[in-house]
N, C-alpha and C positions, 0 to 999 in steps of 0.2 A: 631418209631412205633406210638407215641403219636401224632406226626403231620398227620400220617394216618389217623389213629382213627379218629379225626378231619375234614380230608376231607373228607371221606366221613360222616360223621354223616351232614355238612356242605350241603354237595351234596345231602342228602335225606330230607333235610328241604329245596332247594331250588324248590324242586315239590311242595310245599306246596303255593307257592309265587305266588302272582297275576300278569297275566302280558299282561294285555290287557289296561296299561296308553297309552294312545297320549304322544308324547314325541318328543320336539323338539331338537335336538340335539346342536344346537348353543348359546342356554342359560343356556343348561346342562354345555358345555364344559366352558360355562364363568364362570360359578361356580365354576368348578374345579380347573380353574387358578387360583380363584381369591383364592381358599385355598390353593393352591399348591404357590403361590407366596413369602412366605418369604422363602422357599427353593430352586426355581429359582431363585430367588436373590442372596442368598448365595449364591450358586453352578454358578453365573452367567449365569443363563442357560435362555434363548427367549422363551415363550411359546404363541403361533400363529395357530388361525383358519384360512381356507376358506371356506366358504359354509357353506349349516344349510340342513337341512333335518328332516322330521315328520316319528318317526318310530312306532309301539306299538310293549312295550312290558312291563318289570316291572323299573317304575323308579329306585328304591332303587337297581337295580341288572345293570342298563344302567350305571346308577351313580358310582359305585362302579369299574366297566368297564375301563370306562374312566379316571379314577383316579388312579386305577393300571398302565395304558397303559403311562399316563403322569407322572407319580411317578416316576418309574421307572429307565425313561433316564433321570430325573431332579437329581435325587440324586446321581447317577451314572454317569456323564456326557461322558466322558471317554469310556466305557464301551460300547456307541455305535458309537463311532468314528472307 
């Protein structure tokens, strides 16, 4: 019940959020790896761009995106095989 709570309280502070950044996406994702890397190492897991693309929308929610999206199969490796 309390993780509900949570998203949506979550979901109605994300209307609030600005989301009109320029945003390139291939210095975003280098970011990401580059935090995401001591647990792709650990989990021995490759983490690999191609291409880059300018989107607008809210960095902090782009960021957050993409870091869910690579989290996920780096710490789980397994889980998407």
């Amino acid at each position: 019940m309390s993780q509900m709570t949570n998203t949506l309280l979550e979901m109605s502070e994300l209307r609030n959020i600005k989301c009109s950044d320029k945003i390139q996406l291939a210095p975003m994702t280098d970011e990401v790896f580059a935090d995401l890397a001591p647990i792709a190492d650990e989990k021995n897991v490759s983490l690999t761009r191609d291409g880059d693309a300018l989107i607008i929308g809210s960095d902090t929610l782009i960021y957050r995106m993409i870091f869910n999206l690579t989290e996920t199969p780096s710490v789980t490796p397994d889980a998407i095989r």
